[in-house]
C-alpha positions, -999 to +999 in steps of 0.1 A: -202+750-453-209+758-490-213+734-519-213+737-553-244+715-564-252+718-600-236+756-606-251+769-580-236+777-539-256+764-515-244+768-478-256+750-453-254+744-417-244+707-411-218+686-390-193+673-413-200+638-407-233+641-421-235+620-452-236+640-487-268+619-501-288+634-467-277+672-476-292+669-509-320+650-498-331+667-462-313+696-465-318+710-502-349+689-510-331+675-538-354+640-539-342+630-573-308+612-562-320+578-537-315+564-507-308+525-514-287+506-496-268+527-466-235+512-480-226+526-512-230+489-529-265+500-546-253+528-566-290+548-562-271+574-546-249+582-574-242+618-581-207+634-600-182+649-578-158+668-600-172+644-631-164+612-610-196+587-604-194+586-566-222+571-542-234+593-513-249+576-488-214+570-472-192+600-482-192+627-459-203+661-466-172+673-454-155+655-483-175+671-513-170+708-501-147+728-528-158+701-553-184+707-581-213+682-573-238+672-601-272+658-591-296+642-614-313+676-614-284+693-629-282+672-661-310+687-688-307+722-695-335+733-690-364+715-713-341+698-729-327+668-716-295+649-720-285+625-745-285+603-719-316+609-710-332+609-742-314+570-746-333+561-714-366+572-728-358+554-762-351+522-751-376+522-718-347+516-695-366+519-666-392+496-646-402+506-611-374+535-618-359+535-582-324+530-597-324+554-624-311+587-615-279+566-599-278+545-635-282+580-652-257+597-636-230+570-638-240+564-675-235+601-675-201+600-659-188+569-684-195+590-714-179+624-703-149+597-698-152+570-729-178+589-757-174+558-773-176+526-751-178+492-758-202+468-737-171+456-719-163+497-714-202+498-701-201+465-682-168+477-660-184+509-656-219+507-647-216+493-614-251+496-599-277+477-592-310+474-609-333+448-595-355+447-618-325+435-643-329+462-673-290+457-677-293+451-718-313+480-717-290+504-701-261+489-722-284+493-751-291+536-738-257+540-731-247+531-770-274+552-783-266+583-761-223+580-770-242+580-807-266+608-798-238+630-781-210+623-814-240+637-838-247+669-815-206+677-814-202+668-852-233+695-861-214+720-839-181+714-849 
């Protein structure tokens, strides 16, 4: 089966059942996107498939092939990291951290769909669980990045 994880084709040899979150985990030793729950409720398992938030501890592999996956991995280029990214580090969105590459990636997701959302936008949106309750702080990120990104295209265009 191949995959397309963050530009790249992987193949790999794996029933179809298999979830997607233990392909990228066990397979490709891509650590960065979580194990939480088992049930897609948590949201640490978040990852974009073909720019669509979706948790992978439930969805099988099977499903993801011919779709371009983006892991937590695939968001800086390089050195430089996202706007996103660079929010979360401005505002100290994370505690113990567990959560974050899930809340990163659906943060990431939002904005590629809404540059521009309000908190009720960000409420609706950001669906996963942080249980050390940073909530204000990712609502708080997420404004700053939509800022953050608007600048970047306005120097460019």
């Amino acid at each position: 089966m191949e995959l397309n994880i963050n530009g790249k084709i992987h193949t790999v040899d794996v029933p179809a059942s298999m979830p997607l979150l233990w392909v990228l985990r066990d397979e490709l030793n891509m650590t960065g996107t979580k194990y939480g729950c088992g049930v897609s409720s948590c949201g640490s398992c978040t990852v974009m498939l073909d720019g669509v938030a979706t948790r992978t501890c439930t969805l099988m592999v099977s499903a993801a092939e011919g779709k371009e996956i983006k892991t937590i991995e695939g968001i800086a280029a390089g050195e430089k990291l996202s706007a996103v990214q660079r929010a979360w580090i401005e505002h100290q969105v994370p505690q113990c951290g567990y959560c974050q590459s899930g809340m990163i990636m659906a943060a990431e997701a939002l904005l590629n769909n809404n540059p521009n959302p309000t908190d009720e936008d960000i409420n609706a949106a950001m669906t996963n669980i942080c249980r050390c309750g940073t909530y204000q702080r990712v609502r708080a990120a997420i404004h700053t990045a939509a800022k953050l990104r608007t600048e970047a295209t306005e120097l460019l265009g």
